[in-house]
C-alpha positions as CSV (number, residue, x, y, z in Angstrom):
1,X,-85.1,-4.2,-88.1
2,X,-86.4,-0.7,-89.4
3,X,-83.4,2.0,-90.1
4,X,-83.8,5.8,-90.9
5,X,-80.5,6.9,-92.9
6,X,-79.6,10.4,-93.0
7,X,-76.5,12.9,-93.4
8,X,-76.7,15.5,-90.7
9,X,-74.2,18.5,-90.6
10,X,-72.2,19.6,-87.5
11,X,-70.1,22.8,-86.6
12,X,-66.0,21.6,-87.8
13,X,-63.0,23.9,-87.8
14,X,-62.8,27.5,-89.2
15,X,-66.3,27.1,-89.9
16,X,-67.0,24.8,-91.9
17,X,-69.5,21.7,-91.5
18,X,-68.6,18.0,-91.2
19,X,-70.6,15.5,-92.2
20,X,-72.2,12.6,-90.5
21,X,-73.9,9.9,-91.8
22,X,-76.3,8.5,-89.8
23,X,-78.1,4.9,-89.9
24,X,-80.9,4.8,-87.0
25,X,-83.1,2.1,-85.6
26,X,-86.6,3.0,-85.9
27,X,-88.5,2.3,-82.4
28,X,-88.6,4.4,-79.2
29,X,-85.7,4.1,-76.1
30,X,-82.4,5.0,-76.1
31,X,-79.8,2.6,-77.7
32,X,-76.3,2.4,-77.6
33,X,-74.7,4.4,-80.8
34,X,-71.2,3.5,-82.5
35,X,-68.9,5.7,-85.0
36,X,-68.1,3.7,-87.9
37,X,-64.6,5.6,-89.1
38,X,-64.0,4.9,-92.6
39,X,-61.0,3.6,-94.5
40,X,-59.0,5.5,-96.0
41,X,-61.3,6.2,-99.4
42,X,-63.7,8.0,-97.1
43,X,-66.9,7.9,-96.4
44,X,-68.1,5.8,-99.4
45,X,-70.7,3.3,-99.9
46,X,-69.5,0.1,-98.2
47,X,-68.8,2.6,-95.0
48,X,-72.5,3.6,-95.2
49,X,-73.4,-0.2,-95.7
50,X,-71.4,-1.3,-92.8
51,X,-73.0,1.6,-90.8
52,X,-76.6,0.5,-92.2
53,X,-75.5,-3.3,-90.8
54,X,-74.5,-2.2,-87.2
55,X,-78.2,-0.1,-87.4
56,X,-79.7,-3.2,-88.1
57,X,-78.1,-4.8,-85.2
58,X,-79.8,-2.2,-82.8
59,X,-77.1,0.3,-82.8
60,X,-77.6,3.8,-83.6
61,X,-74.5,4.1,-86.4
62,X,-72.5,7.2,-87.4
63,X,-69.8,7.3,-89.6
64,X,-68.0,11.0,-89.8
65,X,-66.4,12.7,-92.9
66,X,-63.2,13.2,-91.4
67,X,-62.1,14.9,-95.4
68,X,-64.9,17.6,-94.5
69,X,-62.1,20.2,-95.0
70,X,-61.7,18.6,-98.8
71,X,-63.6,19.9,-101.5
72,X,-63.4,16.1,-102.4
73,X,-64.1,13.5,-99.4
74,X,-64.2,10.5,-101.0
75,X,-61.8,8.3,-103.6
76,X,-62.4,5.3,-105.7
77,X,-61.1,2.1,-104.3
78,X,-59.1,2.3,-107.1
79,X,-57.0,5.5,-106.3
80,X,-55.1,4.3,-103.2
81,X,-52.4,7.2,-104.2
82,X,-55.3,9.1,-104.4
83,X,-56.4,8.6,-101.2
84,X,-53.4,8.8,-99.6
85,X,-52.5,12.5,-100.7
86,X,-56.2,13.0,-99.1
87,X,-55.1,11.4,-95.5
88,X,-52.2,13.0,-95.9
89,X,-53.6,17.0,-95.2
90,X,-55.2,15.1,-91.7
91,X,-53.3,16.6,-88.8
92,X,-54.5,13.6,-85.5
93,X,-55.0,16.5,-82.9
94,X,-57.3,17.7,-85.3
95,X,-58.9,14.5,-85.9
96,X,-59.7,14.0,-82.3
97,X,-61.1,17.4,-82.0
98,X,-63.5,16.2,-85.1
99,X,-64.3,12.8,-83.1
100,X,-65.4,14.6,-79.6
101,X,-67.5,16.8,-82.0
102,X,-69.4,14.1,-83.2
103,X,-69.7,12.4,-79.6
104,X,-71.0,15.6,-78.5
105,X,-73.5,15.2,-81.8
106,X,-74.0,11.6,-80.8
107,X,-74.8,12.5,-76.6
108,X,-77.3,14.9,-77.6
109,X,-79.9,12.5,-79.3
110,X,-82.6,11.6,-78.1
111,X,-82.7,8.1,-79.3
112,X,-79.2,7.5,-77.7
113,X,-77.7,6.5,-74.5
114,X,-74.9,8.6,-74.1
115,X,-73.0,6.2,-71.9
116,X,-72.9,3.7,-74.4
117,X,-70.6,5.3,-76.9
118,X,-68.3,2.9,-79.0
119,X,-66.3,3.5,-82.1
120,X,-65.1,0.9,-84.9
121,X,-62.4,1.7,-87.2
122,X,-61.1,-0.1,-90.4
123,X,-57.7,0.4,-92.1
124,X,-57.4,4.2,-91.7
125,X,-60.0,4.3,-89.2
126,X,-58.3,2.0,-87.2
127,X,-55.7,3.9,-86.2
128,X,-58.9,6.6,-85.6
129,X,-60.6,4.2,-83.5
130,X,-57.1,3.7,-81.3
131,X,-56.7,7.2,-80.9
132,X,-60.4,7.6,-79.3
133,X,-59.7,4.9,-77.1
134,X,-56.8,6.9,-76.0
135,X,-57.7,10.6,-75.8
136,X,-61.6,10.5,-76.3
137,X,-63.6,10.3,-73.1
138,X,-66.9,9.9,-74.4
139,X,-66.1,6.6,-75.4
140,X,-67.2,3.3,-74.0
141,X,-65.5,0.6,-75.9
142,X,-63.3,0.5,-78.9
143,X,-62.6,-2.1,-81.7
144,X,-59.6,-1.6,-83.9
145,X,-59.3,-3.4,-87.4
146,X,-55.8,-3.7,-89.2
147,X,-55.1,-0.1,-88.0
148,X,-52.1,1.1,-89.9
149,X,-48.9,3.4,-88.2
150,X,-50.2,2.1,-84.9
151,X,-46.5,1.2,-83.8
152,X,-44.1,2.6,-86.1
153,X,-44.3,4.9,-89.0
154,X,-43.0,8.5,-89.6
155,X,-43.2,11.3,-87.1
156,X,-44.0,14.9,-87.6
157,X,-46.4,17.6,-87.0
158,X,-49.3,15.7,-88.4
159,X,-48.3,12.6,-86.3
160,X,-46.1,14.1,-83.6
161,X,-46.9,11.0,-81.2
162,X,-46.6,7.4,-82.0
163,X,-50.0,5.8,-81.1
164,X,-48.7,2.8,-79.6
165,X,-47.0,5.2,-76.9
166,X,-50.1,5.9,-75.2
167,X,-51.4,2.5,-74.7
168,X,-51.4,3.8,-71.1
169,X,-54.3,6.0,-71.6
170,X,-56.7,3.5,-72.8
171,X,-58.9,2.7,-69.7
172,X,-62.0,1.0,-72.0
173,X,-62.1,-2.4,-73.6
174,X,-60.4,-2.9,-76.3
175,X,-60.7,-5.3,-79.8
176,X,-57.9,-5.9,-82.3
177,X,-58.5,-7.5,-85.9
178,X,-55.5,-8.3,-88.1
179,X,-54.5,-10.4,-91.4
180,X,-51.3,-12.5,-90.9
181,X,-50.1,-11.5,-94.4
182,X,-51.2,-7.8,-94.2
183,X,-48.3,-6.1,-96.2
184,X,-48.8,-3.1,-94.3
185,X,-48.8,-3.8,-90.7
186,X,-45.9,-6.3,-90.0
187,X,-45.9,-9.0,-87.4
188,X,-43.4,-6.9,-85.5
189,X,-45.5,-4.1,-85.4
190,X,-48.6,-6.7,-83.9
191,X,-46.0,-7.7,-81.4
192,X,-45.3,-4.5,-80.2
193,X,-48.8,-2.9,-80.0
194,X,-49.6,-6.2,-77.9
195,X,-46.6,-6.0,-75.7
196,X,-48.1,-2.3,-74.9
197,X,-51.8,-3.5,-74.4
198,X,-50.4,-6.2,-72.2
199,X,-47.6,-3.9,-70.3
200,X,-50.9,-1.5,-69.6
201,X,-53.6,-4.3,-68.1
202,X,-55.7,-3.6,-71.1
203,X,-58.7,-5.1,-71.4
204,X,-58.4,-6.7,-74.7
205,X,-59.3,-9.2,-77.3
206,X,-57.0,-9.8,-79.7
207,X,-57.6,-11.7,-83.7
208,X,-55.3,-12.6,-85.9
209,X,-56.2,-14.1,-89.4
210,X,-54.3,-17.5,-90.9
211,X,-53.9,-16.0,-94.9
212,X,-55.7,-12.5,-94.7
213,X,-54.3,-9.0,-95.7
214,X,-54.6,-5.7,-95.1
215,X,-58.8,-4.8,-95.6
216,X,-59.9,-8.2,-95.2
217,X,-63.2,-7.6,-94.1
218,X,-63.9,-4.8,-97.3
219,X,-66.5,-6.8,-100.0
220,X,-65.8,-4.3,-102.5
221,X,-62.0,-4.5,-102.6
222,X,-60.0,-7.5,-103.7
223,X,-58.6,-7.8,-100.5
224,X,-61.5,-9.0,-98.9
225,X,-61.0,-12.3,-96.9
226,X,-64.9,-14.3,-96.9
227,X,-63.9,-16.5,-94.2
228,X,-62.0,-13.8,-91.9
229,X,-64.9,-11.7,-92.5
230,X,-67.6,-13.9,-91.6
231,X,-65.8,-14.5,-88.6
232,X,-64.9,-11.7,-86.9
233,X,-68.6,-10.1,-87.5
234,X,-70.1,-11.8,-84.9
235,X,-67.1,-11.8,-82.6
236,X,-67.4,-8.1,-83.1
237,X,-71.3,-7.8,-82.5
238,X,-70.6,-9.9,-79.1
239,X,-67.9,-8.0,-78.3
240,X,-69.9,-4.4,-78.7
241,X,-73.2,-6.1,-77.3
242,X,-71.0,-6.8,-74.0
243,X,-69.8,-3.4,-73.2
244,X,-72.7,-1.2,-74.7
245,X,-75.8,-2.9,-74.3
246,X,-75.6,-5.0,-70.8
């Protein structure tokens, strides 16, 4: 299939402009769209190749600069502590704000179908993606991969609300990747974000990988997994082509 790539430029906070990068079937007719949220090196080059590979699959693929604010958005794969210090300045209200500004981006193209909205979010993203299911109403369907501080993790004024908390609000469906020997995200912390799903009458798949860590689906870290990767893709594709294209 035919893509268009771009970087278009929308109205952020105080001003300034957040990116978007954009990865477009060519061909007329609305399609369904998704937001690719990046890890937490920003919007680097495997984000924009996973975007371009959802674009190829018919979607029309966006994937936000949520470090717009930065004078530096992305970090080398290299610089976790890097990257880190960068996530750190992200206040989540402020986040969501950013994610309803590019839905807003997203319902007003012509080549989209503004009811078919999903997001996909990886690491980072993840817990992004989860907080759109929750608190973003422009979205359709919502797929969630090893997202980190989920259940658990420090509370403050940047994260006032622990995610898993409002499970209740998630009224779309719902997909969960994880790595069983992700160092990051414990089994107790799985447990208790599918006790919530489960407690709520989520609709919800849910994917755990025998011998995968954190990033397992990321070809251009070490932590990348081959066989949890080629596996998940198409449960992924199947799982967006239910809920946004039917």
């Amino acid at each position: 299939m035919d893509i268009e790539t771009s970087t278009v430029r929308v109205g952020g906070e105080a001003g300034k402009q957040m990116g978007l990068f954009v990865a477009a079937p060519k061909g007329d007719g609305k399609k369904p769209a998704l937001l690719v949220i990046m890890e937490v090196f920003g919007v680097n080059d495997h984000m924009k190749d996973v975007t371009r590979r959802f674009a190829g699959e018919g979607y029309v693929g966006i994937a936000p600069d949520l470090y717009y604010r930065l004078e530096k958005n992305v970090a080398p794969n290299s610089d976790l502590q890097g990257a880190f210090a960068m996530r750190a300045t992200l206040y989540e209200t402020k986040i969501v704000e950013d994610l309803n500004r590019a839905i807003s981006y997203i319902k007003g193209r012509p080549d989209v179908n503004p009811n078919k909205i999903g997001i996909i979010g990886y690491c980072f993203g993840g817990r992004v993606s989860w907080l759109a299911a929750c608190q973003c109403p422009g979205i359709a369907a919502a797929s969630v991969y090893y997202g980190g501080g989920i259940a658990g993790g420090e509370r403050g004024e940047k994260s006032p609300v622990e995610p898993v908390t409002m499970a209740n609000k998630i009224k779309v469906p719902l997909q969960c990747a994880w790595g069983d020997q992700d160092q990051s995200i414990s089994q107790e912390a799985r447990e208790k974000i599918e006790a919530a799903l489960k407690a709520n009458q989520v609709n919800y798949e849910w994917h755990v990988y025998k011998g995968a860590g954190h990033a397992f689906f990321c070809d251009d870290r070490p932590s990348y997994h081959e066989a949890s990767a080629k596996d998940i893709w198409p449960k992924t594709l199947a799982f967006f082509a239910k809920h946004l294209k039917s």
